[in-house]
Every structure is written in C-alpha cells, then in structure tokens.
PyMOL CGO cylinders between C-alpha atoms (Angstrom):
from pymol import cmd
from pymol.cgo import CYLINDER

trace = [
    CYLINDER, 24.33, 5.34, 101.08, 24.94, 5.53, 97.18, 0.3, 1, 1, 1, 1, 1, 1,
    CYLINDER, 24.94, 5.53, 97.18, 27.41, 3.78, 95.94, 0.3, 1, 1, 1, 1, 1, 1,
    CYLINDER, 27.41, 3.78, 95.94, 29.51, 5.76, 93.86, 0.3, 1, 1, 1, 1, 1, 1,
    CYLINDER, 29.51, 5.76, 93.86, 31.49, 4.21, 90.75, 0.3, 1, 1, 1, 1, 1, 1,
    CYLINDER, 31.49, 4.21, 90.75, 35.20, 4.76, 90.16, 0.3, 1, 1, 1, 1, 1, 1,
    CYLINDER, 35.20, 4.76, 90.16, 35.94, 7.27, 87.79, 0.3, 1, 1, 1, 1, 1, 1,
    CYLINDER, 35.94, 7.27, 87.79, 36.41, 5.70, 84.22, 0.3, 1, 1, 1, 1, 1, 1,
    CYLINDER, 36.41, 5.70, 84.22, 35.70, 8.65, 81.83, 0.3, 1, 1, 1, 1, 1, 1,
    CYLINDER, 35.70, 8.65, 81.83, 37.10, 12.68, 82.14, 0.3, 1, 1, 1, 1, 1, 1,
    CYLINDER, 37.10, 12.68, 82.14, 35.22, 15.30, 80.05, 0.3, 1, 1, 1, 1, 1, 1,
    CYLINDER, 35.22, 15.30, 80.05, 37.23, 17.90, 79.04, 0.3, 1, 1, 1, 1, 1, 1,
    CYLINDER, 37.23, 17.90, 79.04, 36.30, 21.29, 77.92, 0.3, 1, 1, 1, 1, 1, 1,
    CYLINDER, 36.30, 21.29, 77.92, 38.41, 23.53, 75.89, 0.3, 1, 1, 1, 1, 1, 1,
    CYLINDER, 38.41, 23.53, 75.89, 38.59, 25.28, 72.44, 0.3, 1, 1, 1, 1, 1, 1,
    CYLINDER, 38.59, 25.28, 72.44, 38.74, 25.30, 68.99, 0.3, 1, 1, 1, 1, 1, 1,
    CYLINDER, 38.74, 25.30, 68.99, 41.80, 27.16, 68.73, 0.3, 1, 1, 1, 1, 1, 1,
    CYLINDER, 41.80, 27.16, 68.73, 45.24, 26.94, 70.04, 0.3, 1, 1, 1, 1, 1, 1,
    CYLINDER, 45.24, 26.94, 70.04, 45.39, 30.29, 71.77, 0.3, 1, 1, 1, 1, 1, 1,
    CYLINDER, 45.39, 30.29, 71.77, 48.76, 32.50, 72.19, 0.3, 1, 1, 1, 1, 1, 1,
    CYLINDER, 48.76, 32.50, 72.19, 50.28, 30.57, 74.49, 0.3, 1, 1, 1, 1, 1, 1,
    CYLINDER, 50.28, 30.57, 74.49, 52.23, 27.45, 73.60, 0.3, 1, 1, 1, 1, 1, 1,
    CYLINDER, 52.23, 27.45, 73.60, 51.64, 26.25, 77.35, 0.3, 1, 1, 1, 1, 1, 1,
    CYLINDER, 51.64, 26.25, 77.35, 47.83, 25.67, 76.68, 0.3, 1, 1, 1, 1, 1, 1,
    CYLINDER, 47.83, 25.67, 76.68, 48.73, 23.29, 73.52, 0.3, 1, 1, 1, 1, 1, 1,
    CYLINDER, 48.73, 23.29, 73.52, 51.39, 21.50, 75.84, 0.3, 1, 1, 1, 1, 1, 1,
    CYLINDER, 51.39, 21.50, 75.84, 48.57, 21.21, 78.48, 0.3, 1, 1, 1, 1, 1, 1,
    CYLINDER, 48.57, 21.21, 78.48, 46.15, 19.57, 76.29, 0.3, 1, 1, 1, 1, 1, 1,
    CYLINDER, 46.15, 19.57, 76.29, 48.96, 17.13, 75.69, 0.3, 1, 1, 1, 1, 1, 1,
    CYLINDER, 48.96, 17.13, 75.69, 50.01, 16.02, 78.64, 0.3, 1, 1, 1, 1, 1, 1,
    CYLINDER, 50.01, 16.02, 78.64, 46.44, 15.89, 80.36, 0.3, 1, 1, 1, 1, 1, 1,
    CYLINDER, 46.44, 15.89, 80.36, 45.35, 13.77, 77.28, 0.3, 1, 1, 1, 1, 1, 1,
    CYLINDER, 45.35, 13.77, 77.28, 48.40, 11.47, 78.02, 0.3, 1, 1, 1, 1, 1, 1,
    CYLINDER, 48.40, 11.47, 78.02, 47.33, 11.09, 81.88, 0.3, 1, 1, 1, 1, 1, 1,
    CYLINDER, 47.33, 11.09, 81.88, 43.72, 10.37, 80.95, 0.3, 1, 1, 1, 1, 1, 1,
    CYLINDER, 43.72, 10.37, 80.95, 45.12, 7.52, 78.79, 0.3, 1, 1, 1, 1, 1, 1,
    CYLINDER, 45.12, 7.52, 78.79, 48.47, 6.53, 81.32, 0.3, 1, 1, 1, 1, 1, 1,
    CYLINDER, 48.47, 6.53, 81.32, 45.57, 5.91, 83.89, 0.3, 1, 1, 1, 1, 1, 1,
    CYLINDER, 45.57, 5.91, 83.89, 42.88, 4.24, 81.26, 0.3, 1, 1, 1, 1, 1, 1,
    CYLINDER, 42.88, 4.24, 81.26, 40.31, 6.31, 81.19, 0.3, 1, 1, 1, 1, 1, 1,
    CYLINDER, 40.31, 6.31, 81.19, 38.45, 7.57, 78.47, 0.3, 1, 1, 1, 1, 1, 1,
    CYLINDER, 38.45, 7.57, 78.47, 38.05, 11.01, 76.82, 0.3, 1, 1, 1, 1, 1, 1,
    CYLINDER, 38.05, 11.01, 76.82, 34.89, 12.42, 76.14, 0.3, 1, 1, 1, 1, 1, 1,
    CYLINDER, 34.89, 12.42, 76.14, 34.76, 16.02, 74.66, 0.3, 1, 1, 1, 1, 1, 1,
    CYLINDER, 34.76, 16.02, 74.66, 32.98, 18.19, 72.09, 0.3, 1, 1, 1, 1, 1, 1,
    CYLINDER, 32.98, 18.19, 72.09, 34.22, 16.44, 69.48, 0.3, 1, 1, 1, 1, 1, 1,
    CYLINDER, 34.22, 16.44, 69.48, 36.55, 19.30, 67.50, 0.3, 1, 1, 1, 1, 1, 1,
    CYLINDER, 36.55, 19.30, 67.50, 39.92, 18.43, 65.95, 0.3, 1, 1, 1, 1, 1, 1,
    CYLINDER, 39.92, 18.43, 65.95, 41.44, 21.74, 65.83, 0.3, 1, 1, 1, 1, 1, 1,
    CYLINDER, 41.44, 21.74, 65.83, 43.17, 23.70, 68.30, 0.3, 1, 1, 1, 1, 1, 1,
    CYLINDER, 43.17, 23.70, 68.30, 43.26, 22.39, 72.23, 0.3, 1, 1, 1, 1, 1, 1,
    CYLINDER, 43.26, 22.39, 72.23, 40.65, 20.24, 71.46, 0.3, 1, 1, 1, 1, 1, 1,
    CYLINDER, 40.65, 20.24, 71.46, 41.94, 18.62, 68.48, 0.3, 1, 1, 1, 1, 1, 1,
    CYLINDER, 41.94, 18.62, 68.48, 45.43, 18.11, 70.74, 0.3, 1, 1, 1, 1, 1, 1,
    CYLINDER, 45.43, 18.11, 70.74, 43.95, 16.57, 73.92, 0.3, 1, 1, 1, 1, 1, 1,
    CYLINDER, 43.95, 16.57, 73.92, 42.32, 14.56, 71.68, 0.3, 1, 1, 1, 1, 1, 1,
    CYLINDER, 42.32, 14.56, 71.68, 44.97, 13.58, 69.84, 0.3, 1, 1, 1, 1, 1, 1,
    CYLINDER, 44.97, 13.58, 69.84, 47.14, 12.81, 72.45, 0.3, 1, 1, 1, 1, 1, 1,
    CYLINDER, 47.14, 12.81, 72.45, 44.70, 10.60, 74.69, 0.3, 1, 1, 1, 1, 1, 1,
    CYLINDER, 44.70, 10.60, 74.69, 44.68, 8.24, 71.00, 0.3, 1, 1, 1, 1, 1, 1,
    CYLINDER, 44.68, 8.24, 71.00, 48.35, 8.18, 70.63, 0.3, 1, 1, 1, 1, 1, 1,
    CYLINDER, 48.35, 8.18, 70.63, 48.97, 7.24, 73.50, 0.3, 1, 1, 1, 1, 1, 1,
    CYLINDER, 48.97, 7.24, 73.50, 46.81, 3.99, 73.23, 0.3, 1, 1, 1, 1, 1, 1,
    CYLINDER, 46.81, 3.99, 73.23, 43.34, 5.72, 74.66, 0.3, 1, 1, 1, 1, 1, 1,
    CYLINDER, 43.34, 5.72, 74.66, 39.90, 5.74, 74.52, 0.3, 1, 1, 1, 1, 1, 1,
    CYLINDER, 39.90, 5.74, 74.52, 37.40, 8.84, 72.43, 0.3, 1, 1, 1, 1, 1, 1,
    CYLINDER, 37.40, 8.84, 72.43, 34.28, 9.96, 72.95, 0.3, 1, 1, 1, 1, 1, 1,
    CYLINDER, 34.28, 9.96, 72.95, 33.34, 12.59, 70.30, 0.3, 1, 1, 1, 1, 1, 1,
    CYLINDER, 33.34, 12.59, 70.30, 30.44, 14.38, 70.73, 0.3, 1, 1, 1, 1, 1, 1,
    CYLINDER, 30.44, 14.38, 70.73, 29.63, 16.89, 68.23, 0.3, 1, 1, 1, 1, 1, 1,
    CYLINDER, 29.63, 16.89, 68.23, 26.45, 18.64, 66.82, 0.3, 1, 1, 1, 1, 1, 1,
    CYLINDER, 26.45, 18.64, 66.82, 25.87, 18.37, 63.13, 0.3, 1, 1, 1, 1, 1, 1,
    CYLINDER, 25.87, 18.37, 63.13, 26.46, 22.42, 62.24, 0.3, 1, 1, 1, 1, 1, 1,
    CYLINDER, 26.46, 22.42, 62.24, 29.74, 22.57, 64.01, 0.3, 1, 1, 1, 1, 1, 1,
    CYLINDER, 29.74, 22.57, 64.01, 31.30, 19.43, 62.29, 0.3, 1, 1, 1, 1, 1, 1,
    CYLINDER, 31.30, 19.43, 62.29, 32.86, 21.65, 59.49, 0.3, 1, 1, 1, 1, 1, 1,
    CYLINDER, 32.86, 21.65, 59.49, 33.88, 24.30, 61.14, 0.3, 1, 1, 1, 1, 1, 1,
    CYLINDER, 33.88, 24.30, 61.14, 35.47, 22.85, 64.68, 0.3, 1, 1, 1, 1, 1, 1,
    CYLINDER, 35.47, 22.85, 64.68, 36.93, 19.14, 62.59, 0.3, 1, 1, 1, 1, 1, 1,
    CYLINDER, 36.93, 19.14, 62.59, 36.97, 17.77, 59.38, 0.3, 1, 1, 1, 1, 1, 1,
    CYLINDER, 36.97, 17.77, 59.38, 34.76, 14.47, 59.08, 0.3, 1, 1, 1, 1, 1, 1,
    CYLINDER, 34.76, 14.47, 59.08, 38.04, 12.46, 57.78, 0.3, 1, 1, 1, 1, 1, 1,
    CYLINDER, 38.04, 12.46, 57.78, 39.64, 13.52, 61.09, 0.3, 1, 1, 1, 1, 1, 1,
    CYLINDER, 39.64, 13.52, 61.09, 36.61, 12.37, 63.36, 0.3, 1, 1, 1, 1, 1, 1,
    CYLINDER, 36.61, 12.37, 63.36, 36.57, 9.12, 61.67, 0.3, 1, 1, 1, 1, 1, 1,
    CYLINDER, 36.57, 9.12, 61.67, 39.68, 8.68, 64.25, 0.3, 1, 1, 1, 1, 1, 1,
    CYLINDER, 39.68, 8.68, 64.25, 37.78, 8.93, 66.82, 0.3, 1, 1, 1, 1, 1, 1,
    CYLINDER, 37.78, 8.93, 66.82, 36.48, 5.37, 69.03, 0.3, 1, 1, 1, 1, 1, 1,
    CYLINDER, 36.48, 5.37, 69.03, 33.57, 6.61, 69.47, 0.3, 1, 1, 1, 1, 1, 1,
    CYLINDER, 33.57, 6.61, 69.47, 31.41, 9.73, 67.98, 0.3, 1, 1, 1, 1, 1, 1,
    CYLINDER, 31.41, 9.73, 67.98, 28.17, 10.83, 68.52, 0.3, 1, 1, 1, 1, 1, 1,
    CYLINDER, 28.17, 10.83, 68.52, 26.67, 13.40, 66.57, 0.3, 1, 1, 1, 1, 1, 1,
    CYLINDER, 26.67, 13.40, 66.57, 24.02, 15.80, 67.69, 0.3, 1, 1, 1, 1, 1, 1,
    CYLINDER, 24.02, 15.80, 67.69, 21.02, 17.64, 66.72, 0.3, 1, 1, 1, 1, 1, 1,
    CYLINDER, 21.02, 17.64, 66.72, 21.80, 20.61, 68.93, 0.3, 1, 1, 1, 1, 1, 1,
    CYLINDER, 21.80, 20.61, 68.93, 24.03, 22.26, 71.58, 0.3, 1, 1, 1, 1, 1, 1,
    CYLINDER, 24.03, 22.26, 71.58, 21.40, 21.61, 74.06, 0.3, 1, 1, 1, 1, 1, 1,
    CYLINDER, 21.40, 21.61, 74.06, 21.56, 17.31, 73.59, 0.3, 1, 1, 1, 1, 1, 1,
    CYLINDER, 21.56, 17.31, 73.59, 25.30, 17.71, 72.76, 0.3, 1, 1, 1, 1, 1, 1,
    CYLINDER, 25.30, 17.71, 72.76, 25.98, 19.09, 76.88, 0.3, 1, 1, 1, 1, 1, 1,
    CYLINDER, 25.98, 19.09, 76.88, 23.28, 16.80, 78.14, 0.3, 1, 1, 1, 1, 1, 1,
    CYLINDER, 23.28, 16.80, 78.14, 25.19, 13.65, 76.47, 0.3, 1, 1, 1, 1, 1, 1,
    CYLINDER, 25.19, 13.65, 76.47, 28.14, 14.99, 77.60, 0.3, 1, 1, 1, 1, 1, 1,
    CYLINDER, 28.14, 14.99, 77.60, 27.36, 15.26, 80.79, 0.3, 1, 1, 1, 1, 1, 1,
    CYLINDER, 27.36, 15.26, 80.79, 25.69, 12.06, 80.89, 0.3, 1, 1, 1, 1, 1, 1,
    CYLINDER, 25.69, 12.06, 80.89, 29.00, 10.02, 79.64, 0.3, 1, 1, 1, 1, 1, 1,
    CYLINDER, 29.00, 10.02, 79.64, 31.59, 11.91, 82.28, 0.3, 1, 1, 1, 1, 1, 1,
    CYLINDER, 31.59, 11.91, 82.28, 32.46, 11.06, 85.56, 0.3, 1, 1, 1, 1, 1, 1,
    CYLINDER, 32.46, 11.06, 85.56, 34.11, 14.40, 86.02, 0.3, 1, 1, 1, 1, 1, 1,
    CYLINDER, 34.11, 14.40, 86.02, 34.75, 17.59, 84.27, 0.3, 1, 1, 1, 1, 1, 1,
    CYLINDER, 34.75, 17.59, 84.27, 38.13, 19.44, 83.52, 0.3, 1, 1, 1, 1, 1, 1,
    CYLINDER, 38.13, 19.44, 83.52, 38.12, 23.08, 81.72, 0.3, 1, 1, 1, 1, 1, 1,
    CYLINDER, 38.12, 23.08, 81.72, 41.26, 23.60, 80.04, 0.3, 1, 1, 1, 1, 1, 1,
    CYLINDER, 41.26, 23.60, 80.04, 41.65, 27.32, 78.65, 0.3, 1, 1, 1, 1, 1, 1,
    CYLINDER, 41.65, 27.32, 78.65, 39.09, 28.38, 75.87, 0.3, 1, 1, 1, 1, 1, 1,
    CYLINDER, 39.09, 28.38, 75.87, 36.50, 31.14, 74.68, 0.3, 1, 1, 1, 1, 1, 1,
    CYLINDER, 36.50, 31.14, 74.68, 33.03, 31.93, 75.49, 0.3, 1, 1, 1, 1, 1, 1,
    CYLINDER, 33.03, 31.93, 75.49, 32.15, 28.35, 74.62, 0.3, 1, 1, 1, 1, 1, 1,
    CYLINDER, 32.15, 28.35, 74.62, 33.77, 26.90, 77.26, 0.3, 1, 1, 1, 1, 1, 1,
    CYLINDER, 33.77, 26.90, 77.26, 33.42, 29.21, 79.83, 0.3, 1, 1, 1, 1, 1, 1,
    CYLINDER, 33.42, 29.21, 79.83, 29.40, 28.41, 79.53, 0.3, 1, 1, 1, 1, 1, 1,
    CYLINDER, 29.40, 28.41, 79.53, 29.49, 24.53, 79.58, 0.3, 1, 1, 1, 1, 1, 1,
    CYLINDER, 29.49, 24.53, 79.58, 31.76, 24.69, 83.03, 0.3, 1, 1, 1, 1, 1, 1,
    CYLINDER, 31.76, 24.69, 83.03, 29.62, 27.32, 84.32, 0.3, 1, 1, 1, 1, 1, 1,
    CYLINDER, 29.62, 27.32, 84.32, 26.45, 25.21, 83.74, 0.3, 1, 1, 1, 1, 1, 1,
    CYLINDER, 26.45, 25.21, 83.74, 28.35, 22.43, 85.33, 0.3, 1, 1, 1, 1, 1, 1,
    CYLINDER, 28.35, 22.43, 85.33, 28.60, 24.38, 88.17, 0.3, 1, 1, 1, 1, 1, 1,
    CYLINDER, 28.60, 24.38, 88.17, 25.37, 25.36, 88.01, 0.3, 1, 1, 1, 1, 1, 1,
    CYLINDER, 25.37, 25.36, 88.01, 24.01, 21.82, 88.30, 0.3, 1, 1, 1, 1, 1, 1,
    CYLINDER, 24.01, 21.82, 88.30, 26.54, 21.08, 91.31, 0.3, 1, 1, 1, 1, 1, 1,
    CYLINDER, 26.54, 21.08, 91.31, 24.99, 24.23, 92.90, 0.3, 1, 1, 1, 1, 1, 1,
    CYLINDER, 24.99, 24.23, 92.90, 21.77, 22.69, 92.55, 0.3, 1, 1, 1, 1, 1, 1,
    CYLINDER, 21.77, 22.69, 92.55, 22.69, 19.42, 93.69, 0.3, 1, 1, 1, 1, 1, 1,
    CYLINDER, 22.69, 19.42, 93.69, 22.30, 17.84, 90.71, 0.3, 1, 1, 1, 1, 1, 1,
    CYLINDER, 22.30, 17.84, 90.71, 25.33, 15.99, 90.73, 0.3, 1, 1, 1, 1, 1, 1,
    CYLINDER, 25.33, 15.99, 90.73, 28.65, 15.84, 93.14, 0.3, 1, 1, 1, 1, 1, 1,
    CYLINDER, 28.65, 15.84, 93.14, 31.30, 14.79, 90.00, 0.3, 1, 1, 1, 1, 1, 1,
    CYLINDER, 31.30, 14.79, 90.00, 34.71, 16.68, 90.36, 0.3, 1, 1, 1, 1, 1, 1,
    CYLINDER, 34.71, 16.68, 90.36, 35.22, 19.71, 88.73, 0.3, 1, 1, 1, 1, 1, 1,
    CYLINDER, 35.22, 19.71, 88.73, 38.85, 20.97, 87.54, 0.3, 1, 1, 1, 1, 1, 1,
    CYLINDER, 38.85, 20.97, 87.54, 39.95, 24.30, 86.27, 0.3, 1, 1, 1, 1, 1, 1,
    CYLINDER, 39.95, 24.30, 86.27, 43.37, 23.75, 84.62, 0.3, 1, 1, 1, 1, 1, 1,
    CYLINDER, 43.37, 23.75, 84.62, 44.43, 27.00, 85.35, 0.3, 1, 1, 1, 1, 1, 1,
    CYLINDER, 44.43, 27.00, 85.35, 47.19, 26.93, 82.95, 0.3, 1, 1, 1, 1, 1, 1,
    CYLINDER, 47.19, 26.93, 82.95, 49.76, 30.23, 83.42, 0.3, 1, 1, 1, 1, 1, 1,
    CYLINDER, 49.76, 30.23, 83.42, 47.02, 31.67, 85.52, 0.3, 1, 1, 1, 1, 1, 1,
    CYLINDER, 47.02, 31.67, 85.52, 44.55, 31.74, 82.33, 0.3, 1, 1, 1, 1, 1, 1,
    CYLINDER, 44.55, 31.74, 82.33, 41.19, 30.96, 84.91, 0.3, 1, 1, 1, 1, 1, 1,
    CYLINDER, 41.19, 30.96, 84.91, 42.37, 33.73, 88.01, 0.3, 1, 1, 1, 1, 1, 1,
    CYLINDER, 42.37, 33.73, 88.01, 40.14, 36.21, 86.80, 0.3, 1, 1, 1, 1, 1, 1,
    CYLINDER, 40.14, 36.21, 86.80, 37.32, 33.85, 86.67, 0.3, 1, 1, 1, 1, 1, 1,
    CYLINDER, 37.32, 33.85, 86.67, 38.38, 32.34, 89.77, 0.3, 1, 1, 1, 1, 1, 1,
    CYLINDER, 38.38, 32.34, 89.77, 38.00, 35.84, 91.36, 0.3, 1, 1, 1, 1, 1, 1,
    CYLINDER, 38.00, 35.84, 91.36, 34.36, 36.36, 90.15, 0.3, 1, 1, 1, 1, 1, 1,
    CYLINDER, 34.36, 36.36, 90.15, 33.75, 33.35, 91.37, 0.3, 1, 1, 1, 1, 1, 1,
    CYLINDER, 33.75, 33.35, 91.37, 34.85, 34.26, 94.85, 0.3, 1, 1, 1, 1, 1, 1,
    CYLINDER, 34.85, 34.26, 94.85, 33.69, 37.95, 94.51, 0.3, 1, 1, 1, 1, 1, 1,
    CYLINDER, 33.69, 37.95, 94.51, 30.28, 36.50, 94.16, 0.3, 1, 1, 1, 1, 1, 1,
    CYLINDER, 30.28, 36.50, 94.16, 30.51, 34.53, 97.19, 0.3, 1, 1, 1, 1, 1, 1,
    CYLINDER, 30.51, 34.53, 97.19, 31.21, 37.28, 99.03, 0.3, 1, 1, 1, 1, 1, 1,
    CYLINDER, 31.21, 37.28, 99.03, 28.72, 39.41, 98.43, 0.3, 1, 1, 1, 1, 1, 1,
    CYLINDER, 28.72, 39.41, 98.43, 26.06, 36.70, 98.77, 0.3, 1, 1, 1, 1, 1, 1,
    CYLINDER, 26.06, 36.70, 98.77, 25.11, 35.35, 95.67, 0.3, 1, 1, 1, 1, 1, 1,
    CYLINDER, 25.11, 35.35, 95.67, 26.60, 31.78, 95.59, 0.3, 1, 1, 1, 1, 1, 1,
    CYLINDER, 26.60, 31.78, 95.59, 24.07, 30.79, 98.01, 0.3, 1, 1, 1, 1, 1, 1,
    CYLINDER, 24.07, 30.79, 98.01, 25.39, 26.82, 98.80, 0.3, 1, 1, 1, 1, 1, 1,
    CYLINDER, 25.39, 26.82, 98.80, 29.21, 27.46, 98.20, 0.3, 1, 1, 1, 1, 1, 1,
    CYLINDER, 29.21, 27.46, 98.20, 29.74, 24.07, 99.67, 0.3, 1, 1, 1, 1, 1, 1,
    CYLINDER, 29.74, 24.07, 99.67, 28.46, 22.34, 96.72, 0.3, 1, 1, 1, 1, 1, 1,
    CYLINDER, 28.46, 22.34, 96.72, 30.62, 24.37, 94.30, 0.3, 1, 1, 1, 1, 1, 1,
    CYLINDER, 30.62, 24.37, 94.30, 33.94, 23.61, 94.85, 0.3, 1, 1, 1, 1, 1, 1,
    CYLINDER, 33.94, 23.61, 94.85, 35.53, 23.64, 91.75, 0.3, 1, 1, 1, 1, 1, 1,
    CYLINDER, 35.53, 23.64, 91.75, 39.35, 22.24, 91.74, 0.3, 1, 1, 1, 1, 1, 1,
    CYLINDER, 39.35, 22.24, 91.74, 42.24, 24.74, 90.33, 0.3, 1, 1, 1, 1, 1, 1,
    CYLINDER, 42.24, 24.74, 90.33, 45.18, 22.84, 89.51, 0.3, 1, 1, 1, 1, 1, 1,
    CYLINDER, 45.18, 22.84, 89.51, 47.91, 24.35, 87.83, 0.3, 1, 1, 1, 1, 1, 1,
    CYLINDER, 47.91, 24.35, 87.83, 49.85, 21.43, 86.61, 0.3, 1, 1, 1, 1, 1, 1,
    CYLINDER, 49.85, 21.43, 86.61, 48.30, 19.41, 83.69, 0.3, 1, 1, 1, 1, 1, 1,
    CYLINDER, 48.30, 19.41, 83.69, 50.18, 16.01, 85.21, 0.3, 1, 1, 1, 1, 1, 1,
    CYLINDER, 50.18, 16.01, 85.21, 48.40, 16.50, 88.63, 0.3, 1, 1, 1, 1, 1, 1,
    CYLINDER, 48.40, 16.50, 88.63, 45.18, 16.76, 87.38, 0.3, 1, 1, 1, 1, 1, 1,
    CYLINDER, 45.18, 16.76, 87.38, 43.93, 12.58, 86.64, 0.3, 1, 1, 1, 1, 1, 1,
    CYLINDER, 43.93, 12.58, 86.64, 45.18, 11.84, 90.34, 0.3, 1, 1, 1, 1, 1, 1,
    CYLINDER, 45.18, 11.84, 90.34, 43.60, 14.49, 91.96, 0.3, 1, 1, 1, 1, 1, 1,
    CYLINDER, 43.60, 14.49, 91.96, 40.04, 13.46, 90.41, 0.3, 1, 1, 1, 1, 1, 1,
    CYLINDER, 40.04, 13.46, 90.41, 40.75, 10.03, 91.50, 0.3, 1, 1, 1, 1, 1, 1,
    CYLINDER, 40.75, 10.03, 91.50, 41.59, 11.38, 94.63, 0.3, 1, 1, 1, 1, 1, 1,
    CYLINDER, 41.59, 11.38, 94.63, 38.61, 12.83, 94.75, 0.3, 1, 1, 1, 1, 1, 1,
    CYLINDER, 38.61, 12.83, 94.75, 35.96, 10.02, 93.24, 0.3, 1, 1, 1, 1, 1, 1,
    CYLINDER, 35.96, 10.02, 93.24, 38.09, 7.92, 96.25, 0.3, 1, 1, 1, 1, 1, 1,
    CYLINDER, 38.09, 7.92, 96.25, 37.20, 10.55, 99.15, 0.3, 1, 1, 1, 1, 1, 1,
    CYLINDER, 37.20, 10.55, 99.15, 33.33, 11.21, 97.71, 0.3, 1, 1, 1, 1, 1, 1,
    CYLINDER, 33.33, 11.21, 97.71, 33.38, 6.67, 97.63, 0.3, 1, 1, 1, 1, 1, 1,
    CYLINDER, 33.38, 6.67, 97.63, 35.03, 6.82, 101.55, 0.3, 1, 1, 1, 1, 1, 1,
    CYLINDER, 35.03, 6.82, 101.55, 33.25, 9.10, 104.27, 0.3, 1, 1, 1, 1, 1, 1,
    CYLINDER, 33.25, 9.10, 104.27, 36.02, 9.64, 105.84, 0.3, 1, 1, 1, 1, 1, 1,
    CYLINDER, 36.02, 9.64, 105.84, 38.43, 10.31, 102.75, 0.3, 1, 1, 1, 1, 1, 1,
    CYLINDER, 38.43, 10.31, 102.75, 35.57, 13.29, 102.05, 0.3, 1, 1, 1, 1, 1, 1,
    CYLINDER, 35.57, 13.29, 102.05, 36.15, 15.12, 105.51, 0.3, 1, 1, 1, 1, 1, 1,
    CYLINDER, 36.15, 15.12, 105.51, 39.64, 15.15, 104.67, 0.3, 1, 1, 1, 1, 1, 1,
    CYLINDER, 39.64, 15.15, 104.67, 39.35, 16.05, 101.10, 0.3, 1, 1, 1, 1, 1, 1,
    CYLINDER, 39.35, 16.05, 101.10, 37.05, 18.78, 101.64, 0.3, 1, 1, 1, 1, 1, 1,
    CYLINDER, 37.05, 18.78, 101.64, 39.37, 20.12, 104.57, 0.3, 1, 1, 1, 1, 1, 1,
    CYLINDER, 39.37, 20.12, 104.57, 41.79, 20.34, 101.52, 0.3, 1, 1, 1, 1, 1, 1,
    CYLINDER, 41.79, 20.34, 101.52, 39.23, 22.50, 99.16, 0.3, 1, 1, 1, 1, 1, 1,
]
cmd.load_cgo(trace, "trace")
C-alpha cells in the first residue's frame, strides 16, 4: 500500500473580487486563520485583491505560511508586485496552463471558496483528475450562504442521468462553515492514511 503523507499544504481557490456578500470576505478570513491555527501552508493563485487577497492575508497575520503562484500577465491586474513581495513564497508563471499544474503539484488538498468563471474551472479540472484517478486529495466546496447549491445540483443532475461515470472517485466535500473546513481535510488525509478510517469516512460522503 502507498503511504500517504499528512496533509501540510491547502490550495485554495477563489476570486479576485470580494463579491456582494460580506460572508464570503469573512470566509476567506477565518479559513485562512485555520490553515495557519493548524500550520499548514497556503498555496493559491497568487492575487491580493478581493477573497484571494483576504485568505491570503489572513493565513500571514496570523503567523502562516504563502505560496503565491501567479502567471506573469495577471500580476497587474489580480495584485500589485509591492503587495506580493509579502508573500513567503511566489512563483511566477509563464501561463495558466503551468500556473494549475504547479498548483496542483504543491497542494495536498483543494478548497473552492466562492468566485467567477475562474474558479469554477480550476475545481472542475480538479475533479476531473479525481474522476480519472489521477489523484485521491480532498476536495472542499465552501459553500458559503449556499453560493455552490446550484453547482452542487449539476453535479448531481449529471450523475443521474449517467454521465459521471465513476461517482465514487468524485466526492467532493460541501462544508458550510469556514472553521470546519481544516479538520475535516485532516479528517480525511487520516481516513485515506487508515483503511479502516476510509470505510467510515466514505460511509459519511
């Protein structure tokens, strides 16, 4: 069997903008708090604005660890390069393509906090990969005020009529509070490390 490696770093999807609701900021806030309470590092797409900017900012107040990953043409328009000098680590891309690969490569799981189109197609592609077996790392909707039900509903309207066609391997988390979400992924990481944790977690799913 594999051994799998605790969970040490949480990349977080979200976007560039704060959205209508005040809830999403205060979600970003106190999920970037729990990644750094629990000290583990952030990695995300590197903006400084909006949801992204305030996970961000909160995982480094509160004595954390950044991953910035960024590619070159977005760097003016989703930070400013004084504010990404802030950042512990940041890693500038040629691309979208190497900025997701990277990405992917430095998480140990994956948690989409509410954003645009942007976001919507890195956790999808996530997915995809888990689909494909490509990797068994949790996957989290923070489905802040409801924002990911009507996703959610695709999701299982597609299932239903056939075309997810190994469900078992998608089985994306929806957690509604921000503060649950860190120890439910180590829940998780402990149940994929522990046969018999895993029948029990997936009986939970």
């Amino acid at each position: 069997m594999t051994e799998i490696a605790p969970v040490r770093s949480i990349c977080v999807y979200c976007g560039s903008r704060p959205g209508h609701d005040p809830a999403y900021i205060e979600a970003a806030q106190a999920l970037g708090r729990a990644i750094a309470g629990h000290g583990l590092r952030l990695v995300y797409g590197g903006g400084t604005k909006g949801i992204m900017g305030a996970v961000a900012q909160s995982v480094l107040s509160a004595g954390g660890q950044v991953t910035g990953i960024i590619p070159e043409f977005l760097v003016d328009m989703e930070a400013t390069r004084q504010s990404l000098g802030k950042l512990d680590e940041l890693i500038i891309t040629p691309d979208m393509h190497t900025r997701k690969h990277k990405m992917f490569e430095r998480a140990d799981a994956f948690v989409t906090l509410p954003g645009g189109i942007g976001t919507l197609e890195e956790i999808v592609e996530i997915m995809t990969w888990a689909q494909l077996g490509r990797h068994q790392k949790p996957m989290v909707f923070a489905n802040v005020n409801g924002f990911w039900a009507p996703m959610l509903e695709l999701i299982s309207h597609m299932g239903e009529q056939g075309f997810v066609h190994t469900a078992h391997l998608v089985q994306p988390l929806v957690i509604d509070r921000a503060e649950d979400i860190v120890p439910t992924i180590i829940e998780k990481w402990d149940a994929l490390d522990n046969p018999a944790g895993n029948a029990q977690m997936i009986a939970k799913l």
